[in-house]
MARRO-614399 format. One record per atom (N, C-alpha, C): residue number from 1; x negated, y, z. Coordinates in Angstrom, 2 decimals, decimal comma. Layout:
N
 num      xx      yy      zz
 NUM       X       Y       Z
...
This chain:
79
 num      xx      yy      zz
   1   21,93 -138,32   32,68
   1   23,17 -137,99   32,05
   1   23,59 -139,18   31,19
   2   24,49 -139,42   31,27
   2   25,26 -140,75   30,54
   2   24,88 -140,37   29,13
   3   24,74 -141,51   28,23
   3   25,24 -141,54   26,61
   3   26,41 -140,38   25,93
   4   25,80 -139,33   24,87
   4   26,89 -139,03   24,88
   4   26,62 -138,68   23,35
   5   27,72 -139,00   22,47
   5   27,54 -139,20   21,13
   5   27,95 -137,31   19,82
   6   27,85 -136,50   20,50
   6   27,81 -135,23   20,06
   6   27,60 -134,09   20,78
   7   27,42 -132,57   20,08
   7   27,24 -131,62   21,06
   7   28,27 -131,15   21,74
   8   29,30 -131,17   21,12
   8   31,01 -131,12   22,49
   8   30,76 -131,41   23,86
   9   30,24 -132,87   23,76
   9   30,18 -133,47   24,86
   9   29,53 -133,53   25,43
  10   27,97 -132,91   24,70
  10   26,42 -132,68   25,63
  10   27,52 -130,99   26,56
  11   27,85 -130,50   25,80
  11   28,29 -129,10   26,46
  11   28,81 -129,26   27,73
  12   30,14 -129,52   27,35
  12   30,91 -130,24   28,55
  12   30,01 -130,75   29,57
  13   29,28 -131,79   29,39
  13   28,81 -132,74   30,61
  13   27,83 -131,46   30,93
  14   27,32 -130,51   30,22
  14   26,12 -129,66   31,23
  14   27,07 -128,56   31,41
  15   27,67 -128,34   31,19
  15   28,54 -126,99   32,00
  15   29,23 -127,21   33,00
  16   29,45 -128,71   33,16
  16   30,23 -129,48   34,54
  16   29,06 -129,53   35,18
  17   28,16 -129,93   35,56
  17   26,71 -129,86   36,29
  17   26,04 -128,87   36,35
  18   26,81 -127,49   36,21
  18   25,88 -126,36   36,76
  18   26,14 -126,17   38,25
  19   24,31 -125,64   38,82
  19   24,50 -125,68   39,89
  19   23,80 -127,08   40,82
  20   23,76 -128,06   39,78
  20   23,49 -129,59   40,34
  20   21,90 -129,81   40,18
  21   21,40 -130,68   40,83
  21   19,95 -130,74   40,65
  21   19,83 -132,23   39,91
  22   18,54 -131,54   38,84
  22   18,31 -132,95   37,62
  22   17,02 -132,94   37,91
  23   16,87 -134,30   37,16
  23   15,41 -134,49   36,83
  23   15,38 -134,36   35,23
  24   14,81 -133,75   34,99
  24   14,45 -133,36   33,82
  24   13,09 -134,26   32,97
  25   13,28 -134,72   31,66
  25   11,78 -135,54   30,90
  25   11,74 -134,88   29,65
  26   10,75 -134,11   29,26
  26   10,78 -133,40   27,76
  26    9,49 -134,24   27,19
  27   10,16 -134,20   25,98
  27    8,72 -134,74   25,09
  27    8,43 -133,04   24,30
  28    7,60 -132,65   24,71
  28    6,20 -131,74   24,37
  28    5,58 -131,84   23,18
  29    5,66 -133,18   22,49
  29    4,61 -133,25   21,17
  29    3,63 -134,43   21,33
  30    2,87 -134,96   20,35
  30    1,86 -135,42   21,31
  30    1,49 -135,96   22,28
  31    2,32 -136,84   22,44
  31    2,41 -138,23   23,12
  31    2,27 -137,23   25,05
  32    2,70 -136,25   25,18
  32    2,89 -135,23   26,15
  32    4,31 -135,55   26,26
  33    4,43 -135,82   27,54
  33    5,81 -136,19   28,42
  33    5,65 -135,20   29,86
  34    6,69 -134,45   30,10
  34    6,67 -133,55   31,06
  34    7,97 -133,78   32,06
  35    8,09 -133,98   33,06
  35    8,89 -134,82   33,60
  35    8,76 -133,73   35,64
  36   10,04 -133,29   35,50
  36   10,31 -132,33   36,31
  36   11,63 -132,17   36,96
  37   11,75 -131,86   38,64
  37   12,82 -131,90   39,00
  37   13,59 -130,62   38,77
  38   14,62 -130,29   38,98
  38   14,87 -129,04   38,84
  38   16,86 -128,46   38,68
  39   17,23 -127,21   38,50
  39   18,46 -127,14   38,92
  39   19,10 -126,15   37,40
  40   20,46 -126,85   37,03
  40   21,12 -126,08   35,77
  40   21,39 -125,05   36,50
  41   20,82 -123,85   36,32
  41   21,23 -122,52   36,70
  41   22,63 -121,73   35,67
  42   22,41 -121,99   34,38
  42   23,60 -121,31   33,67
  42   23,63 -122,45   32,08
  43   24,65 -121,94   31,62
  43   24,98 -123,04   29,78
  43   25,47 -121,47   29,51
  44   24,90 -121,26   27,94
  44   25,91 -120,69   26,88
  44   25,97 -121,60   26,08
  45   26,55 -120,65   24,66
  45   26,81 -121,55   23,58
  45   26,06 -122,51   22,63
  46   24,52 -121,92   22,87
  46   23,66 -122,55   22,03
  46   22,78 -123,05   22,78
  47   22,54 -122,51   24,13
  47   21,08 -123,18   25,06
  47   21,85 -123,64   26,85
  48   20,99 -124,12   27,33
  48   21,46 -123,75   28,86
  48   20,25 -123,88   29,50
  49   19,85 -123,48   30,62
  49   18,77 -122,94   31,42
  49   18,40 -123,81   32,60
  50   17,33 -124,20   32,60
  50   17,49 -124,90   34,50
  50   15,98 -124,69   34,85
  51   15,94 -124,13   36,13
  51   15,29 -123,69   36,85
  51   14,47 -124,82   37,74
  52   12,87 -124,97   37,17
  52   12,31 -125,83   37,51
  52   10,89 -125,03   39,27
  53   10,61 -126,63   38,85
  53    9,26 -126,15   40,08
  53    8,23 -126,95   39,89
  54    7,17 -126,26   39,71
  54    5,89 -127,34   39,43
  54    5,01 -127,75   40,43
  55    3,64 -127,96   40,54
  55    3,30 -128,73   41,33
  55    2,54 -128,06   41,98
  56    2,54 -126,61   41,81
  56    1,89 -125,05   42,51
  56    3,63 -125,07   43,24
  57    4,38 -125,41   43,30
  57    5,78 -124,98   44,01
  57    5,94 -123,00   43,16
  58    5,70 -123,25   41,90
  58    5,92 -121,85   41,43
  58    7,35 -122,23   40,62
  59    8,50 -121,67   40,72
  59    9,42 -121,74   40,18
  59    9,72 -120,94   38,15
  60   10,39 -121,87   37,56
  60   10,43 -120,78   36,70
  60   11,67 -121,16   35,79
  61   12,36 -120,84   34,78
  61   13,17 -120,81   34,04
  61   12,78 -121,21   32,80
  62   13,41 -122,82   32,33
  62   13,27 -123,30   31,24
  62   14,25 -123,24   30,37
  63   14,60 -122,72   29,02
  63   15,74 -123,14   28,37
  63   15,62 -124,62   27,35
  64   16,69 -124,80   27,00
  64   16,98 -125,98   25,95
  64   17,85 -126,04   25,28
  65   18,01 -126,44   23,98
  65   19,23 -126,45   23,17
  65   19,86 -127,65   23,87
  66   21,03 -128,01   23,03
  66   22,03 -128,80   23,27
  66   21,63 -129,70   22,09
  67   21,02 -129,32   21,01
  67   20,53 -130,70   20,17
  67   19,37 -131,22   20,86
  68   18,68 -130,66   21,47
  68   17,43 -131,93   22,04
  68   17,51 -132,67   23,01
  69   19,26 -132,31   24,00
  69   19,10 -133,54   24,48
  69   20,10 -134,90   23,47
  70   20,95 -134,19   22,69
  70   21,06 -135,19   21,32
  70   20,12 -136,27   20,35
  71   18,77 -135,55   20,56
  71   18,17 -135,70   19,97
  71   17,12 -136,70   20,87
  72   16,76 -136,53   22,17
  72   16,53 -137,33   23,21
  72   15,25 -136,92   22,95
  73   14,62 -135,04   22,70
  73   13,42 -134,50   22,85
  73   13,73 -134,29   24,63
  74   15,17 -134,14   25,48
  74   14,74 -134,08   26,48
  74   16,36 -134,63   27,26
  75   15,56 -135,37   28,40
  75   16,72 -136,29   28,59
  75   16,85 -135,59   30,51
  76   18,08 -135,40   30,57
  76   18,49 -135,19   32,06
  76   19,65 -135,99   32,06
  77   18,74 -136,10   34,24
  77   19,26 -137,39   35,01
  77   19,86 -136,54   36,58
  78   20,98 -136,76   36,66
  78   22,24 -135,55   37,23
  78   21,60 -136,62   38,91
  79   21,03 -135,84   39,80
  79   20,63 -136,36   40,84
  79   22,15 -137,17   42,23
């Protein structure tokens, strides 16, 4: 996802990409980097959801605020 300098515009750019498949990188804590492909299933006002798959091919539903990818705890890359 491009540079984007507030949550307006984190919104916008993930509510235009629902539906789209990302790669997803969360920092976890603890020098733990989790780095996953996966699809924006829905955005509300405070979180939006994307539906990952791990390396069992078990699917599941992650949420995230809109400050951590501000915050660059987790960065998506619009495939």
């Amino acid at each position: 996802m491009k540079q984007v300098d507030n949550l307006a515009n984190i919104k916008t750019q993930v509510q235009e990409n629902i539906g789209k498949k990302v790669i997803l990188r969360a920092d976890k804590g603890r020098k733990r980097i989790v780095t996953n492909e996966g699809e924006i299933i829905s955005a509300y006002p405070n979180i939006f959801i994307v539906r990952v798959k791990n390396e069992f091919d078990y699917e599941r539903n992650v949420s995230y605020s809109y400050s951590d990818v501000l915050t660059s705890t987790v960065q998506l890359k619009i495939c």
